[in-house]
C-alpha positions in Angstrom: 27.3 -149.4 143.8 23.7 -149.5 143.4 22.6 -149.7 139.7 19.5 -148.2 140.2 20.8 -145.1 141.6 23.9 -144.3 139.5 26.6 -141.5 140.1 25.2 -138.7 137.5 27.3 -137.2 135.0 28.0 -132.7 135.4 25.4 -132.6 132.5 22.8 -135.4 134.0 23.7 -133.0 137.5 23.0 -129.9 135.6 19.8 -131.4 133.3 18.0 -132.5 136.8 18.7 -129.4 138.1 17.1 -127.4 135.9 14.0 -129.7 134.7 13.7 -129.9 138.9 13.6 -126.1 139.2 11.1 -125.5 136.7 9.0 -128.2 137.8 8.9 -126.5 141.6 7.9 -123.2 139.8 5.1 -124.7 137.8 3.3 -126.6 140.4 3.9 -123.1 142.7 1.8 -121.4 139.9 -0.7 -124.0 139.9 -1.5 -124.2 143.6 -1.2 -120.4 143.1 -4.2 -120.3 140.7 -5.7 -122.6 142.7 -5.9 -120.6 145.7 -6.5 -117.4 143.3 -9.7 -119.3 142.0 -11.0 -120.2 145.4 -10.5 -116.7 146.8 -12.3 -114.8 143.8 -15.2 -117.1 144.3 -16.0 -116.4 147.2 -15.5 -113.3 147.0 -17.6 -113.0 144.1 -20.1 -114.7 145.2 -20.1 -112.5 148.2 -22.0 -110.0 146.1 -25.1 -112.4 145.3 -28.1 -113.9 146.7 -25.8 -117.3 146.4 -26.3 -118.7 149.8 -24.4 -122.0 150.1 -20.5 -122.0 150.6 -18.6 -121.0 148.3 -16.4 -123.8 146.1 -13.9 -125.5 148.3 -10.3 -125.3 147.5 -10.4 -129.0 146.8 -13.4 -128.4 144.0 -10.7 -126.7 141.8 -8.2 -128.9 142.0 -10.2 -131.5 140.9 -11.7 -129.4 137.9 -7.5 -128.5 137.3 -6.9 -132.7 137.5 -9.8 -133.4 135.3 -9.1 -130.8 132.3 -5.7 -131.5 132.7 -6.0 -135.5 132.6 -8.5 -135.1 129.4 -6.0 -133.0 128.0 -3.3 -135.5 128.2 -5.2 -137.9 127.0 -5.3 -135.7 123.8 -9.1 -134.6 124.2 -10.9 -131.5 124.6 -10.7 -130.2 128.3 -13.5 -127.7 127.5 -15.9 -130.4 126.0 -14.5 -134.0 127.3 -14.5 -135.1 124.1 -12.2 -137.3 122.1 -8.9 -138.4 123.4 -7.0 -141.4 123.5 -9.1 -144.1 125.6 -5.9 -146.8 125.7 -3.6 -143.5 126.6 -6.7 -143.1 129.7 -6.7 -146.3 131.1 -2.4 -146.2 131.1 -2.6 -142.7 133.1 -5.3 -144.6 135.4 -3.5 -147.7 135.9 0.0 -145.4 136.8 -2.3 -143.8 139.2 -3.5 -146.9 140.8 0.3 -147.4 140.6 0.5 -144.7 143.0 -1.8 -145.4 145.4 -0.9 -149.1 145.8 3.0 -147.8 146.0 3.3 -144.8 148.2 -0.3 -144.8 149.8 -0.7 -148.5 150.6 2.4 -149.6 150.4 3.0 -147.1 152.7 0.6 -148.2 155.7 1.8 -151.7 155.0 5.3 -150.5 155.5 5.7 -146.9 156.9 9.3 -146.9 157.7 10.5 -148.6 154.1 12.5 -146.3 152.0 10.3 -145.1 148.7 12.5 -143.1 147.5 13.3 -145.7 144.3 10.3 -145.4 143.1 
């Protein structure tokens, strides 16, 4: 048997289950707002003399990953101020993590199995 993958107990079944579930619904809502933010911008904006495009759907994810990286790091998402700066450069390094694992790693290796990690 592999140990890193072990056989999960009814509870461990059940726990995943449900902290998987609410995950999926939670990211749904995000995208959601997302997409809900996008739309009433340009709609809004429809209605001024604003004459550039509106803000791209990728603009608020990045305002959503920003406020909500500066909010993990315990600061202010409104202000960017304080917050944990050793906490900051963990959540960067797991990032860079990320992108060395699954995006590099990836184009290095495109038919390894990931799903370990």
């Amino acid at each position: 048997m592999n140990d890193s993958c072990p056989v999960l107990t009814p509870v461990e079944r059940q726990y995943m289950e449900i902290d998987e579930k609410a995950r999926h619904a939670m990211m749904a809502r995000i995208y959601k707002a997302i997409e809900d933010a996008t739309a009433q911008a340009a709609e809004e904006l429809k209605s001024t003399e604003w004459t550039n495009a509106p803000p791209a759907y990728e603009y608020f994810v990045s305002v959503a990953h920003q406020k909500l990286f500066v909010h993990l790091c315990g600061g202010d998402p409104e202000t960017f101020q304080g917050g944990d700066p050793e906490l900051a450069a963990h959540i960067l390094k797991n990032g860079q993590k990320i992108v060395d694992h699954y995006f590099i790693g990836a184009k290095a290796d495109p038919g390894a199995d990931r799903s370990t990690a």
